[in-house]
N, C-alpha and C positions, 0 to 999 in steps of 0.2 A: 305533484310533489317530486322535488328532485335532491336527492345527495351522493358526497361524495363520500367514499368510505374508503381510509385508508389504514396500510398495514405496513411493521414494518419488519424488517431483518438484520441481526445486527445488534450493537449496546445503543439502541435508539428505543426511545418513546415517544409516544403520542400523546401531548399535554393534554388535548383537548379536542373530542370529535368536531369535524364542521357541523353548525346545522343545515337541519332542512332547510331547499325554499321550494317558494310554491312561483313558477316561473310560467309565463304566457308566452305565445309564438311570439320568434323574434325578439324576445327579451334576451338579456345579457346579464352575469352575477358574479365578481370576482369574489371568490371563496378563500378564505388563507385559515392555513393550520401549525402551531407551530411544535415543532419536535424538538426534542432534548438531548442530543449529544453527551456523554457522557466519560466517554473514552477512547482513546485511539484505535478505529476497527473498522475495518472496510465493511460497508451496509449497504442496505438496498430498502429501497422506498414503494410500496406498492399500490395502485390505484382503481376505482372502480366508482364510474358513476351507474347509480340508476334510481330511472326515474318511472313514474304512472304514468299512462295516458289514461286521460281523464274520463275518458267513454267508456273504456273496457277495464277501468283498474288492474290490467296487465303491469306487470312490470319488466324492462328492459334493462339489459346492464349492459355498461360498456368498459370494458378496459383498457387505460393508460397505460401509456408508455411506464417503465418503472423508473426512475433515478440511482444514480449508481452513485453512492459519496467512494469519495477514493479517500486512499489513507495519506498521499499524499498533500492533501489538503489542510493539515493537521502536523507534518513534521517539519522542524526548522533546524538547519546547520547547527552545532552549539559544540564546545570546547569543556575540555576536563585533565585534569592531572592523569598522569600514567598511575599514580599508585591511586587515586579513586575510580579509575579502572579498570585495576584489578580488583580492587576490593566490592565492584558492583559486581563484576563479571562471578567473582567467588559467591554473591547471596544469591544473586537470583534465579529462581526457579525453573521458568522456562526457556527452553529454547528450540530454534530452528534449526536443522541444517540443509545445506540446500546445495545440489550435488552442481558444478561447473558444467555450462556445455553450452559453451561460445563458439562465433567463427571468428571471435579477436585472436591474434597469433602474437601478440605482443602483450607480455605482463603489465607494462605500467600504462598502457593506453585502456586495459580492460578495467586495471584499479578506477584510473577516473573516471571510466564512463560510470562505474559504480557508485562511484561518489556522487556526481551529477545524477542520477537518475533516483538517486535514492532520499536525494537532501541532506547529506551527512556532510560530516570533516573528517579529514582524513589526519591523526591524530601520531601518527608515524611518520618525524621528522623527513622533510622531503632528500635531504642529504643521503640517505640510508637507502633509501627505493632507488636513487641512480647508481647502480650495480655495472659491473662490465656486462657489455653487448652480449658476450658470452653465457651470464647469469642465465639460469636454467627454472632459478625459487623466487618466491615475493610472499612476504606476512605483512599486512597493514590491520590497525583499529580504528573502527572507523565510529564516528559519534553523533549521534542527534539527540533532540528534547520534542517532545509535542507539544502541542497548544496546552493540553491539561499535566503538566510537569512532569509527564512520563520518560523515563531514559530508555535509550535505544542505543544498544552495543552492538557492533557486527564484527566480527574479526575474517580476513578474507586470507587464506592459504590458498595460493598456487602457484601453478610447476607448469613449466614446458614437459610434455610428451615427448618420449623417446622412437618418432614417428618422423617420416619423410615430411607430412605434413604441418609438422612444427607445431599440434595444435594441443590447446590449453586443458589442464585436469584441475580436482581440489574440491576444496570445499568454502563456502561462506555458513556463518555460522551467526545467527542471532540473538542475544540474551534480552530479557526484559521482564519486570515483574509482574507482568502481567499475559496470559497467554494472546487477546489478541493483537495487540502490537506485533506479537513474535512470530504471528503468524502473519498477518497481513504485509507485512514487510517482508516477508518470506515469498510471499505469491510475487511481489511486487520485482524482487531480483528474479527470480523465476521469468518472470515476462518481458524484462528489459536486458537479460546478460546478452543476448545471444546478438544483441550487436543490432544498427541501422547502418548501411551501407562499409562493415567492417568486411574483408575480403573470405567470400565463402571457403568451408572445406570443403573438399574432391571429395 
């Protein structure tokens, strides 16, 4: 006898365990289970076969690799009025904030990569973000929707550091009415600010 038993982590369930099968050397069995998605939240998927042998009614387990859904699989660019966001920004309950600490040295190259890595639109006219060279501050809003109509605010403040190194402070900050969004989207700038090949600090 052999099954697979799975678990999960996360706003996921399990519609429906696999069943058993009863498998002979050399046999082969695609097994499929399917889970329920429910809301935007980074989860984890976890696996475990075991089976009999048949002589000694021993039983063996083996562990699967786990599956990681990303949150980003789930948000899409999307656009809103300035006064419906504030008026989102004013209800909702939760939020992130998620402290800066990049080796980008340039404010509006850090805004995009934001943007980009995050699936949002950046919701503050582009006119207003080209400041003089000398510009020290940057505030953008930034906006996306998930698959399941969830709104997703981010408001990004930063400031050049009064440092030889020219290097970036602040804060990003994320609302949503619901706490996992606000958090998994939280981890997510967390992991992507600090830049791919942006030039290191000393």
């Amino acid at each position: 006898n052999l099954t697979v038993e799975l678990a999960t982590m996360g706003d996921l369930r399990l519609v429906e365990r696999p069943q058993a099968h009863t498998i002979g050397p050399l046999d082969q069995r695609v097994i499929k289970a399917n889970i329920k998605v429910s809301s935007t939240e980074t989860g984890h998927i976890f696996g475990t076969i075991v089976y009999e042998n048949s002589s000694t009614a021993e039983k063996t387990y083996v562990n699967l690799s786990d599956i990681h859904l990303d949150i980003m699989d789930y948000i899409r660019p999307a656009v809103c009025t300035e006064d419906a966001f504030r008026s989102m920004w004013a209800e909702f309950e939760w939020e992130n904030k998620v402290v800066i600490n990049t080796t980008f040295t340039d404010l509006n190259s850090f805004l995009q990569h934001i943007v980009e890595k995050t699936n949002t639109t950046c919701l503050t006219p582009v006119a207003s973000l080209q400041d003089p060279i000398d510009c020290s501050f940057l505030a953008a809003n930034l906006y996306a929707v998930s698959v399941f109509g969830e709104d997703a605010l981010v408001n990004v403040s930063v400031e050049k550091k009064a440092n030889a190194a020219n290097s970036l402070g602040g804060h990003v900050r994320i609302r949503s009415k619901t706490q996992g969004i606000a958090l998994s989207l939280g981890d997510r700038i967390t992991l992507v600010q600090r830049g791919v090949g942006a030039t290191p600090q000393p």
